[in-house]
C-alpha positions in Angstrom: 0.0 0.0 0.0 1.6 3.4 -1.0 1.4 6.0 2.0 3.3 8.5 0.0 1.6 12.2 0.3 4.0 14.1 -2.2 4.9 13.4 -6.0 8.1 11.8 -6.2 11.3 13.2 -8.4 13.7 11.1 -9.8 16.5 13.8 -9.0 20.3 12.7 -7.9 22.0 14.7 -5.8 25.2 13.8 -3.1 24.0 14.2 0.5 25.9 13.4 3.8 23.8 11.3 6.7 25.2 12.8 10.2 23.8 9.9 12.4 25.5 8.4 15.7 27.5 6.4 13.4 29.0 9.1 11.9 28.7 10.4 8.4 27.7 8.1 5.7 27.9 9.0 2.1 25.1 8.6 0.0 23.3 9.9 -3.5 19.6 10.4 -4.0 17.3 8.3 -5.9 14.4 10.2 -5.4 13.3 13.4 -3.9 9.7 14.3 -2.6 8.5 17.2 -0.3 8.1 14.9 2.2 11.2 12.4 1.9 13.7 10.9 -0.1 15.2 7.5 -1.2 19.1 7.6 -0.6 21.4 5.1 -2.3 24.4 4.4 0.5 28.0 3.6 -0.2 28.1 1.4 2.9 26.3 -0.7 4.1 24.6 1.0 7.3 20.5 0.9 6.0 19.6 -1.3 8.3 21.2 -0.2 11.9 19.1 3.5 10.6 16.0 2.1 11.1 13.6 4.3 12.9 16.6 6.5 13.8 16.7 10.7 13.5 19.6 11.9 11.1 20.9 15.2 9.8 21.2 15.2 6.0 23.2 18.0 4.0 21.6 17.7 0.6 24.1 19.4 -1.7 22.5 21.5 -4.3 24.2 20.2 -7.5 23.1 23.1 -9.7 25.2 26.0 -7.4 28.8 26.9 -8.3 29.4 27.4 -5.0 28.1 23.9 -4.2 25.1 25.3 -0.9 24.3 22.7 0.7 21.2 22.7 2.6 20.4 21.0 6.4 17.8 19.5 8.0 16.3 17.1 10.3 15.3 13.0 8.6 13.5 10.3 10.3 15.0 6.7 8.5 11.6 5.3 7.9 13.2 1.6 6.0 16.2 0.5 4.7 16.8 -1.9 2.0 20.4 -3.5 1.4 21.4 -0.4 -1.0 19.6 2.6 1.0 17.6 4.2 3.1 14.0 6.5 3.3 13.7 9.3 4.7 10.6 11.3 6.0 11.3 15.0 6.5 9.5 17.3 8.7 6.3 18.9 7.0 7.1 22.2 5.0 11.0 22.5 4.6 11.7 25.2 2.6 15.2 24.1 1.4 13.5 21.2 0.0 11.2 22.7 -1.8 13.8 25.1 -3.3 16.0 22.4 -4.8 12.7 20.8 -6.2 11.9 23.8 -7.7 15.2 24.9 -9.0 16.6 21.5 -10.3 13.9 19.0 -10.2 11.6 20.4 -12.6 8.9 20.6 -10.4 6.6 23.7 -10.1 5.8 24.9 -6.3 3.5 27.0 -5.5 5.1 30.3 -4.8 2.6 31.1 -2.1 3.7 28.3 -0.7 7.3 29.3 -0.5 6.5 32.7 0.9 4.4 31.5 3.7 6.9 29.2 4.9 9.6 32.1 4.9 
């Protein structure tokens, strides 16, 4: 059964998970307002599980490489990654949907949650 709320983006981009096992190097599969599938490098999925992370998503389409923050619950792991639920409303997500995923946001949207 699909619980997803938010349209899905097949967008890559390089992120670092900051979790208590350190950082872990991954690439995005998938990018949604509300989560994201991350291919790993290592093999960490499953000891993630239900665990809060940090991911720096790191804009690929900026020269000076902006990376933005935020909070990620690891909702399941498979052997080659990880998803990721984000808190409702992040603006730096919906930026780099917006800018590089081809997406359209509402700019309402974006200036409410400024």
């Amino acid at each position: 059964m699909e619980h997803r709320h938010n349209p899905r983006k097949q967008l890559e981009c390089e992120v670092i998970i900051n979790s208590r096992q350190g950082f872990i190097p991954g690439r995005t599969v998938e990018l949604s307002e509300g989560g994201a599938f991350v291919a790993l490098s290592t093999p960490m999925s499953s000891v993630l599980t239900h665990s809060v992370v940090e991911v720096v998503l790191k804009n690929p389409g900026n020269a000076n490489r902006e990376r933005y923050r935020l909070p990620a619950l690891v909702v399941h792991s498979q052997a080659n990654g990880v998803g990721l639920m984000f808190p409702p409303g992040r603006r730096e997500v919906l930026q780099l949907l917006a800018a590089y995923g081809g997406m359209s946001v509402d700019q309402d949207v974006m200036q409410a949650q400024s």
